[in-house]
N, C-alpha and C positions, 0 to 999 in steps of 0.2 A: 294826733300822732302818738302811740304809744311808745314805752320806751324801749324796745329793741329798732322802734325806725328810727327816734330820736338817735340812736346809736350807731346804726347804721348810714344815719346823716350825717355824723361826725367824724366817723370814719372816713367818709370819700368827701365829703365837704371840707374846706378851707377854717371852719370855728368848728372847737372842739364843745362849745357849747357847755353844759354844764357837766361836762366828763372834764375830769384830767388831762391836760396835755399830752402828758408824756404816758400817761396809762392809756389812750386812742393811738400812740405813735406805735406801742409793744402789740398794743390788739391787734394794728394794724401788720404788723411784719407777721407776725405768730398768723392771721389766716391768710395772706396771703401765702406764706411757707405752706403751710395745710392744705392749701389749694392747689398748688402747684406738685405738690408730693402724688395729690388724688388724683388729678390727672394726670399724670407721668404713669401712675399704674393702669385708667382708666382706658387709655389712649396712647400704647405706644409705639406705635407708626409714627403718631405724629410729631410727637416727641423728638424721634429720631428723622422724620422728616427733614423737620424744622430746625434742631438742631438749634445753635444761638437764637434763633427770633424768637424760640419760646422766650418773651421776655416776662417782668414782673408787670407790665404794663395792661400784657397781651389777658395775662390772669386779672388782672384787676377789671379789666373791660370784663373779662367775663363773669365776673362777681356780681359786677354791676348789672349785666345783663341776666343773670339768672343768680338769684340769691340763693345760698343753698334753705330745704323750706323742713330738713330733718339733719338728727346728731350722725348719721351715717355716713360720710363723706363717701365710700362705695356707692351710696344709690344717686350721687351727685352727676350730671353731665350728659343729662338726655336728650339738651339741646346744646350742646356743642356743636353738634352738624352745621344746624341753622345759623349758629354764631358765627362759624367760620366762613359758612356761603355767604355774610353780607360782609365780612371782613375785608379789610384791603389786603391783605395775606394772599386770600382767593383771587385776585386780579395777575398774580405772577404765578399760583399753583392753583390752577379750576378746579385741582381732582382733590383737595385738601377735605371738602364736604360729605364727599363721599368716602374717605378713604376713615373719617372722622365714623361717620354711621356703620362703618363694619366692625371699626376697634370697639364702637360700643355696642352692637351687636354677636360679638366673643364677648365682651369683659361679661355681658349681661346670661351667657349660654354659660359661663363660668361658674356663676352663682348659682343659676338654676337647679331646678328640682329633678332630682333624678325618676326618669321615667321607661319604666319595658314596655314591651310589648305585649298586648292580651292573646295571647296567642290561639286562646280559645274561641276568639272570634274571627278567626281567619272563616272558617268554614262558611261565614255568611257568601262570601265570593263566589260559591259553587250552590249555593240556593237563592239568591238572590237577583233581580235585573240593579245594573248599575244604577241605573236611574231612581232608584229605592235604597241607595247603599251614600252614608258619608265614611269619609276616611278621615279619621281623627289624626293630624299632623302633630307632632312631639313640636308643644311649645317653646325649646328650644332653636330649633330650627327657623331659621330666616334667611328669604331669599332677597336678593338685590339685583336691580340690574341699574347698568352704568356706561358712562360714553367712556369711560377709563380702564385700564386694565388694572383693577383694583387685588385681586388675588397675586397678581406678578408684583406688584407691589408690596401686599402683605409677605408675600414670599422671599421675596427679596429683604426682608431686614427682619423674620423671624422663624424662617425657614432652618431646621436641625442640621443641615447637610449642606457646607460651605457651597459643593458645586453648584446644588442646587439652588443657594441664597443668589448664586452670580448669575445664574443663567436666566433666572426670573427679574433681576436687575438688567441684566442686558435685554432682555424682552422687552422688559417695561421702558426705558429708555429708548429702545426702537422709535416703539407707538407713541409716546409722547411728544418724540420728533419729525417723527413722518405722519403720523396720524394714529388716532386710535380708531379698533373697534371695538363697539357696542358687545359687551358682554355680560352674564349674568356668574353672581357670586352665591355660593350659599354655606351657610354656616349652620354649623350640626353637631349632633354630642354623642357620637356611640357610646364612648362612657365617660370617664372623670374628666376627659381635657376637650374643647372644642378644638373641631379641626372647621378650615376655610378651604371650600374646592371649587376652580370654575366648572362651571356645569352647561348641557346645551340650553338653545333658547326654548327648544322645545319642552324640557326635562322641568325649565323656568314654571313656563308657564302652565306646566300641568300642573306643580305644584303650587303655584299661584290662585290658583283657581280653588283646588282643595283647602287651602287656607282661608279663602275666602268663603266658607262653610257651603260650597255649592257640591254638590252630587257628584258619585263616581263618576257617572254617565255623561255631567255638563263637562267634569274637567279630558272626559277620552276625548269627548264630540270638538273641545279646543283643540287639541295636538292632531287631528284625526287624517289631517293634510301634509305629518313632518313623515318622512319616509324614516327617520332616524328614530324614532321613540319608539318601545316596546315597552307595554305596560307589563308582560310579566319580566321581562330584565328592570324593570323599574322595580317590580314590586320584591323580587329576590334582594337588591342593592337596599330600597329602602329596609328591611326585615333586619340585614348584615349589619345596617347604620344606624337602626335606632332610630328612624326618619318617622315613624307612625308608631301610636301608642294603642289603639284598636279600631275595627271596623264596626258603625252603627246603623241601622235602619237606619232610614229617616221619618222624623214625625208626618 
């Protein structure tokens, strides 16, 4: 055992071992504080979820369970999702897991690298069979899909526009008590701030597909059944949004 585990045994272990007492009890307050600050920033739906349960408890499990492994507290919280899916938290809030993986898919579209459009490769669309064309998706962009109404959600506690924060609260509270459906979320950066939209299931899965490095041609030939998806309103909206970075052959 070297000695950041020996340290780390002391910290959460009952013997302070050859550290200090009382310098393991300050270590101890000082990251848990630290911990709790970064995900308050990291994660705040849940935050405000949860509300009192965030306890010092709830951070210390998760310490425990994912030790941070760099000095960047930002790049800390990649599995909180998963944390919180085995948590007992998740037996009184199902949707905590996922509501978990959109906060940190914003915090992470926040960092992000800013990205245009190559605009000069549009023209491959008018020379090209889809089937021979990928569409390069702006790594910022991630899509979700969910049994939760995750967007009425996020909307609801960080929405700009009071009415708007209550009507997506009252939404979301509907479905939670009469049932939910099955929705898809996506999260996008036209420019400095990510924004969260629900999107159709069709619009999902085009773009599902495209992420998934397959062909213009495989992602039309999935949607090709929704009467609702138009790939050139798709492709105007994605252009507006910042949703695609250029079009490439494929090798």
């Amino acid at each position: 055992m070297n000695e950041q585990q020996r340290l780390l045994a002391a910290i959460w272990g009952d013997d302070a071992g050859e550290f200090s007492t009382q310098g393991i009890a300050i270590y101890r307050r000082n990251l848990l504080a630290n911990a709790q600050r970064s995900l308050a920033l990291s994660f705040p739906t849940i935050f405000e979820l949860l509300d009192s349960n965030i306890s010092e408890q709830l951070v210390a499990d998760f310490l425990r369970f994912s030790p941070p492994s760099q000095g960047d507290w930002g790049q800390w919280g990649a599995v909180f999702s998963a944390f919180l899916s085995q948590h007992e938290l998740s037996d009184d809030y199902a949707y905590l897991a996922d509501c978990a993986a959109l906060d940190w898919a914003v915090h992470q579209a926040l960092h992000g690298e800013d990205l245009a459009l190559d605009s000069e490769s549009l023209p491959q669309l008018a020379e090209g069979e889809p089937a021979q064309l990928t569409v390069v998706i702006n790594p910022n962009v991630v899509i979700m899909m969910s049994e939760y109404p995750l967007v009425d959600i996020f909307d609801a506690h960080h929405h700009t526009d009071e009415t708007m924060r209550n009507d997506a609260l009252h939404r979301a509270q509907a479905q939670l008590r009469d049932g939910c459906v099955p929705s898809a979320a996506m999260v996008y950066r036209p420019e400095y701030q990510p924004r969260v939209s629900l999107i159709p299931t069709s619009e999902a899965m085009f773009m599902q597909t495209l992420l998934a490095n397959k062909s213009l041609g495989e992602a039309l030939d999935r949607v090709s059944d929704f009467s609702d998806f138009s790939f050139e309103q798709w492709l105007v909206k994605a252009i507006e949004n910042n949703f695609i970075v250029r079009l490439a052959p494929r090798p």
